[in-house]
C-alpha positions, 0 to 999 in steps of 0.5 A: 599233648596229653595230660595224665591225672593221678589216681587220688582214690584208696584202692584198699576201700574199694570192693569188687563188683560181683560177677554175674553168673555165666550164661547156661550152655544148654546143657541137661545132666544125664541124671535128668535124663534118666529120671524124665525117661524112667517117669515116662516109662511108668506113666505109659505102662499106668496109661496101657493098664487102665485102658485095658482094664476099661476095655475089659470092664466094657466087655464084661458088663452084660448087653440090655435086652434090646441090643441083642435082639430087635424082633424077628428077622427075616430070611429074605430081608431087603434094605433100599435107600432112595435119594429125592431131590428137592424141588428147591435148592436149599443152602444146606449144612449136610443134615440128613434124615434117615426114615425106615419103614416096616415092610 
């Protein structure tokens, strides 16, 4: 047999609990939008001007003395690299030397 027990408490006195607030769907208003491709918009223009404003800057700057020319050249120049082995195997980290020789 059940037993029902009566509700001795005011209702009047009792306050509500505050509803959490309800979860976000995800959702990104279209203003955001706008605003995050316009910026992207702005910082690779920026982005492109100073790059071409480097690129002109090198261009520009005069060449040293010692780029241009490196002494006299020769008509019938020859350039030979030869390969020696090592008598010895060495465990190597792919150093290598280059030497070039006056002829």
């Amino acid at each position: 047999m059940e037993e029902t027990i009566p509700n001795t408490q005011d209702s009047s006195n009792m306050q509500e609990a505050p509803q959490a607030a309800a979860p976000s769907t995800g959702d990104v208003s279209n203003k955001t939008i706008v605003v995050l491709v316009v910026l992207t918009v702005i910082i690779s223009i920026l982005g492109t001007l100073v790059v071409f404003g480097e690129i002109e800057g090198v261009m520009n700057q005069p060449q040293p003395a010692a780029a241009k020319s490196l002494g006299a050249t020769r008509p019938g120049a020859q350039v030979t690299l030869t390969i020696k082995e090592n008598p010895k195997p060495v465990q190597g980290t792919g150093l290598v030397t280059l030497e070039i020789l006056p002829s």
